[in-house]
N, C-alpha and C positions, 0 to 999 in steps of 0.2 A: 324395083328389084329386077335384075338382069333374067332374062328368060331362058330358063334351063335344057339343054340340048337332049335327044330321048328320053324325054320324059313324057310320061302320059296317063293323066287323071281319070279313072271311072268312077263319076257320083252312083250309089246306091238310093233308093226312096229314103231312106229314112231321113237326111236331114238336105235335101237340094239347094236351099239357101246357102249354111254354111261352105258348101262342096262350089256355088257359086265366088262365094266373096273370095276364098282360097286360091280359085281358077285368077281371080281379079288381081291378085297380089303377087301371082305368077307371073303375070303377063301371059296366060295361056287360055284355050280354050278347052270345056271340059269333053273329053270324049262322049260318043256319043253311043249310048247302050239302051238297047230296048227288055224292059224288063216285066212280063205279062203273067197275067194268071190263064191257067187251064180252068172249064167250066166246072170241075172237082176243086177249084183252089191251089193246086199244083203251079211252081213260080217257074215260067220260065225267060229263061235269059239270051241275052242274043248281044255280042259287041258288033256294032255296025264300024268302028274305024280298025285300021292293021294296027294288031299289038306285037307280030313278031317282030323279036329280038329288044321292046322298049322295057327301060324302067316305070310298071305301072306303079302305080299307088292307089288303092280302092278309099271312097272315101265314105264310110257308111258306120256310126254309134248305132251298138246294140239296142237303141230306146226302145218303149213302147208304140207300137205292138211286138216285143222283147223275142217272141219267136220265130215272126216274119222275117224283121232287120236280120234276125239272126242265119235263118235259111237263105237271105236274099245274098249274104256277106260270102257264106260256105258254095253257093250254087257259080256267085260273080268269080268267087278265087278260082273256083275251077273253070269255071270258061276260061279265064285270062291265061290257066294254065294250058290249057288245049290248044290255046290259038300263040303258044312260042310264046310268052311274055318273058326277057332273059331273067326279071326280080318282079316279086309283087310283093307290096310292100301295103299292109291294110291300116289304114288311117279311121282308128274307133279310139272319138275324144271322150265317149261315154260307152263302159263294159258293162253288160249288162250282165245279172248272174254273180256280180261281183262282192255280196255278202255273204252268201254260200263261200264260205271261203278256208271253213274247218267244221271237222266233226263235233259238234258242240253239245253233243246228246248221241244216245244211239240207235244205229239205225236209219242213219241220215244221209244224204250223199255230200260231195264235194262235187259241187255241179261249177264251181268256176275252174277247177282243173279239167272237167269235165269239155267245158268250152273250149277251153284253152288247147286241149290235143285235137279238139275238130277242126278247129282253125289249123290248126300245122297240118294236118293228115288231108287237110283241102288241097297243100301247095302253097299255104301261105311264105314266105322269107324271111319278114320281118315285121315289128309290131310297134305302131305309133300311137299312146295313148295318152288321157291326161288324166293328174285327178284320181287315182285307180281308190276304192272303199277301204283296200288293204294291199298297205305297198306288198307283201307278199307276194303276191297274185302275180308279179311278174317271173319267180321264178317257176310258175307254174307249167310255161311257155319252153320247149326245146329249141325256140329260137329267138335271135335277139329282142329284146324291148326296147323301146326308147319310151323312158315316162316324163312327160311335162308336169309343169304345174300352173297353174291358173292364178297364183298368189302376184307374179307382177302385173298379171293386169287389174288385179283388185287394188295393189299400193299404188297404181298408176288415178286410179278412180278417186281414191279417198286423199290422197295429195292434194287433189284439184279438189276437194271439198272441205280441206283442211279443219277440221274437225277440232275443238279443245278438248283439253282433260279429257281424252281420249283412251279407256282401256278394251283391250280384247281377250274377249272371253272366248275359251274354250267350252264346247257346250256337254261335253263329258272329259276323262280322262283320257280315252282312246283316241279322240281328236286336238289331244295338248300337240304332238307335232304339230300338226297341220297347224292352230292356230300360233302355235310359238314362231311358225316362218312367217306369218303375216304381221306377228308379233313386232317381230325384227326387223324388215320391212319397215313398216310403218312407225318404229322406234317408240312403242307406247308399251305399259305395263300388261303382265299377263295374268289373267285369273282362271279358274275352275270351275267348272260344277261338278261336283260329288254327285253323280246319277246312279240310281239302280233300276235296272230292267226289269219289267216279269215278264212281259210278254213282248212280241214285235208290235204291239200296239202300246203297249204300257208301259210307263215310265215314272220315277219321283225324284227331285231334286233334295237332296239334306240339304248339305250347305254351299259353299262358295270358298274355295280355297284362294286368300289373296280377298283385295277390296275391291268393290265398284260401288259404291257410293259416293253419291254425288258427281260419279264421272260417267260422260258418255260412254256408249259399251258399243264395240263392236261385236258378234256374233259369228265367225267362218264357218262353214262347213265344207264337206266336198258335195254333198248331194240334200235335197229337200223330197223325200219320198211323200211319206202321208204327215210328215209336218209335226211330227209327235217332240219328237229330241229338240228342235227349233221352241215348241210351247214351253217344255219346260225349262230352258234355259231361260226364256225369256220372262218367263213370270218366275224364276229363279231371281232376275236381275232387279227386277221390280221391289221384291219384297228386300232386298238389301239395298236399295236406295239409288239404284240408278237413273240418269235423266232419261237423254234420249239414247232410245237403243234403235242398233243398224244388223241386217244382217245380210249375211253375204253365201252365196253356195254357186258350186263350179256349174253342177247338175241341175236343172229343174227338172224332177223327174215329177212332182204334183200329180202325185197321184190318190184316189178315193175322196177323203177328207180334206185334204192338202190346202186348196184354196181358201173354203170356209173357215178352216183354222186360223190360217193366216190373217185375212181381214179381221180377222176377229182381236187381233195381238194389235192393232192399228202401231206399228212399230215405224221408225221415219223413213225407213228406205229397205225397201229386202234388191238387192243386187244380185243379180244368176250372170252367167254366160250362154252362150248362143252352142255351148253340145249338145243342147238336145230343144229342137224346136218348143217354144212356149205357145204356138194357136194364138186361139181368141181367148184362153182363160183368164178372168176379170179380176188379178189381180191386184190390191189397191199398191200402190207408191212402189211400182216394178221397175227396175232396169237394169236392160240388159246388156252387155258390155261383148265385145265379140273376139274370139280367138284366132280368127281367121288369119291373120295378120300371123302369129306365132306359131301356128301348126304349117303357114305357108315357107318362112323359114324354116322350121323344121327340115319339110319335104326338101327344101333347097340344099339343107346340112347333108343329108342323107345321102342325098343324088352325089354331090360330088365331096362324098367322105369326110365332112368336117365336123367336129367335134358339137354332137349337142348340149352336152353338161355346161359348155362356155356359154350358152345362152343365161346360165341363171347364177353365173360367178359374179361374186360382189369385191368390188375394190373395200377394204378394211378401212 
């Protein structure tokens, strides 16, 4: 990829790998920011290279720890603003806050619009994200969005594994888009699960709208929190006769239970992307697939004004 002229990347802590392999794909090197705590835990920021007059792009997902990433993003936008940055453009592949995303009871906040004007009222310009809980959540933003998606590099994965009798399931109803694009994609049949919620911990599956019996089942998601919606889908898939089941999510957010559950589903392959660092967590039959590549286009699109939605147009 040709190397983009004023441009200039500031990795945040939260994910320096990915903000690495993105620099790689650039052909750039990432700026260079020092980012400390005060002996009270107070974050403080310092850019060591000149950002007046460049096209920044910050590159830091909200993850866990959800409130740090988040004062680290809000503290970085304003330095970048103070020191003349002409656009800063913040590169979060993973929003964190992103289920808060309507009143759903009363008395509750709406903590992802909530995010969403800190972020602006920081200085931010523009918003590159992927994957978002509720496509919503972009008009939440008084400034532009650009939303990805993670689903070609999933059909890019499952091609190369080429799979029989292949169907994809939707692991509730609220996730039939998302898994209908992978659906498409991957030109396999789609099914359901009829889920009911009680709690954010609890869930039951009725039935299965559509077949997977006897057919391998893929699984998408956009995110794998505490793993709860992933069980029931899967021992949904089980009890109507499915062989091997796969699952796939943009997020690894594994959080609490998450892991334990998992292993426990011994399922043939759970696939995540690289938005949100996965550690040492011992997850069995993991892989992770990387977006670096596609949010480094992006940044490329952006810089010199080219249309990001042609990245995900399909010839008919």
């Amino acid at each position: 990829m040709p190397t983009p002229k004023n441009i200039k990347l500031f990795p945040g802590n939260a994910n320096p790998a990915l903000a690495d392999e993105i620099c790689r794909s650039l052909n750039l090197e990432p700026a260079h920011v020092r980012l400390e705590r005060f002996p009270d835990g107070e974050i403080h920021c310092k850019v060591l290279d000149d950002a007046r007059g460049s096209d920044a792009f910050i590159i830091q997902p909200t993850c866990p720890p959800v409130n740090d990433t988040i004062m680290e993003l809000l503290i970085l936008i304003d330095c970048l603003r103070r020191a003349s940055a002409e656009r800063i453009t913040c590169i979060i592949p993973y929003f964190g806050y992103a289920r808060q995303d309507r009143k759903d009871e009363g008395r509750v906040p709406i903590t992802a619009k909530l995010i969403a004007n800190m972020i602006s009222a920081a200085g931010a310009d523009r918003i590159l994200t992927m994957d978002l809980h509720a496509a919503q959540i972009q008009g939440f933003f008084d400034i532009p969005v650009d939303h990805l998606y993670a689903a070609p590099v999933f059909e890019k994965h499952y091609q190369r594994l080429n799979i029989p009798d292949l169907t994809v399931l939707a692991a509730d109803v609220g996730s039939s888009k998302r898994a209908g694009l992978v659906s498409k994609y991957l030109n396999a049949p789609l099914a359901i699960v009829d889920k009911r919620r009680y709690s954010p911990q609890e869930t039951e599956a009725f039935h299965i709208i559509g077949s997977v019996e006897g057919r391998n089942v893929l699984i998408p998601d956009d995110m794998i929190s505490t793993g709860g919606t992933i069980v029931t889908a899967v021992e949904a898939a089980r009890r109507h006769g499915a062989k091997d089941i796969y699952v796939c999510a943009t997020h690894p957010v594994l959080a609490g239970p998450a892991v334990e559950r998992l292993n426990s589903l011994h399922v043939k392959e759970i696939a995540v992307t690289d938005t949100i660092p996965v550690g040492g967590k011992p997850l069995e039959n993991l892989k992770v697939l990387s977006v670096a590549e596609m949010l480094a286009e992006a940044i490329r699109r952006i810089h010199v004004a080219e249309s990001i939605s042609q990245m995900f147009s399909r010839e008919e």
